[in-house]
C-alpha positions, 0 to 999 in steps of 0.5 A: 243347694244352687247359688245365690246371689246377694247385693248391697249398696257399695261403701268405698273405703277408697280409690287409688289408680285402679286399686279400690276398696270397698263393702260388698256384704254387711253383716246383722241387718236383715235384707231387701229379701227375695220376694218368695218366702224370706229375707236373709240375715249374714253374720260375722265369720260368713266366709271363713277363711274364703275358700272353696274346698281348700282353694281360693276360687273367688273372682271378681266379675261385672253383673255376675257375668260368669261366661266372660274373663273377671274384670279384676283381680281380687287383692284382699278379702277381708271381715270388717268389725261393727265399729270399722264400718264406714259411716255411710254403711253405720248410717244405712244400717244401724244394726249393722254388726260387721261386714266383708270388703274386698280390695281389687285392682282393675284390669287393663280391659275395655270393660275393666275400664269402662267399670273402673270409670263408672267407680270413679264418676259415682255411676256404679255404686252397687256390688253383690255377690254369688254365694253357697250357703252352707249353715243357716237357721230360721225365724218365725214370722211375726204375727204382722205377716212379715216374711220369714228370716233366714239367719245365714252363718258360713257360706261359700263365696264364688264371686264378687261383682260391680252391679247397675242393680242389686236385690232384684236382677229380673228386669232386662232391657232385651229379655236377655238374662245377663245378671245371673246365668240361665242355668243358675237362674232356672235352679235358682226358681226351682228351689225358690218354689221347693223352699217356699212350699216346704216352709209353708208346710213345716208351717202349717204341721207347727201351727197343727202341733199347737192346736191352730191354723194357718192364719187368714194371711198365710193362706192369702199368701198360699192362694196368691202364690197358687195364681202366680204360678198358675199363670206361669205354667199357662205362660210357659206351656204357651211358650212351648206349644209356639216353639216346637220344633216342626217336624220334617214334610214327608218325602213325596212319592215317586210315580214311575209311570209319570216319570217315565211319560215325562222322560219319553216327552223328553226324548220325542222333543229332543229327536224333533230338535235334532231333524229326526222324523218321527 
């Protein structure tokens, strides 16, 4: 499965010099979603022990800048029982049943400075992070066409990131994906379509079994998704056509006798130049 990434709003339980703690992931409310197919629901226990195949391999990055050193180093990684959860987190999220923080410790970089200072002076107050789910189950729609649920239980954790925006990381002011690497992205879409497709049919195959249909709005979301992806195809098809790679010009063909005409031309105007009477 690729990566993901998901994304909250921060809730600092503290800053002190370059030492800051906070609330990257709450657990039990159901999120902003993905705008495919679903939203996510984490639980306690998300991370387990925070390691990736026996190693503690999380780092801490600023917009998931996976090519660039961390800005950080990650001191602690913690669960936060329901009722430890700072009130600004309880007051967003009532249904909040605990979280995870992190405490970390910028660096002495330009850019870990620069993020520190964004902290410091409320200009930066969102995290996210980039995770593997590896256990998770689904709920069914409601009847009022909301998107499905997806409960997540354990995952793998890769990085934890200071973000400008979090939950939507497709808008870039110079077409340049920086939040999420390229690479990551295209599988990311890739599965996002193949996901979106399975439920969709797993759906239909339910609603067969009970002697019903998909309803009229399932099948408004089918026609949409059908058009969108449509339009994305033609896009990009465009995108390719303009792109190809020219092929080579031919090399011109030598005419030896015009060749030899020319270097004959040649030797009767240099023998003139030398006093040669011809």
């Amino acid at each position: 499965m690729p990566m993901e990434y998901k994304s909250t709003k921060a809730a600092l339980m503290g800053i002190e010099g370059r030492t800051v703690t906070g609330i990257f992931a709450v657990h039990g409310n159901v999120d902003a979603g993905d705008g495919w197919a679903m939203r996510d629901r984490t639980h306690p226990g998300l991370f387990g022990d925070f390691t990736v195949d026996g190693r503690k391999r999380a780092v801490f990055l600023w917009q998931h800048r996976s090519q660039d050193p961390p800005i950080a180093t990650i001191d602690r990684l913690f669960e936060v029982a329901a009722a430890d959860l700072p009130p600004a987190v309880r007051a967003y999220a009532p249904d909040a049943t605990g979280g995870v923080g992190v405490t970390r410790t910028y660096l002495d970089t330009p850019r870990a400075n620069e993020v520190l200072a964004g902290l410091t002076g409320s200009a930066i107050t969102e995290m996210s992070y980039a995770y593997e789910a590896t256990r998770w189950d689904f709920e069914e729609p409601k009847e009022d066409g909301g998107l499905l649920v997806r409960n997540i239980y354990t995952a793998k954790l890769f990085d934890v990131s200071d973000v400008n925006w979090g939950m939507n990381p497709a808008t870039s002011a110079d077409g340049a994906k920086t939040s999420i690497p390229l690479n990551d992205h295209h599988a990311a879409v890739q599965a996002a379509v193949a996901t979106y497709t399975e439920r969709l049919k797993a759906l239909s195959e339910l609603r067969a079994k009970e002697g019903r249909i998909l309803s009229g709005e399932n099948r408004k979301r089918i026609e949409d998704a059908v058009k969108s992806l449509t339009d994305a195809t033609d896009a990009l098809n465009e995108l390719l056509a303009a792109t190809e790679p020219k092929a080579a010009p031919a090399p011109s063909v030598v005419d030896a006798a015009a060749l030899s005409r020319l270097f004959a031309n040649f030797q009767h105007t240099l023998a003139i130049l030398n006093g040669v009477t011809l």
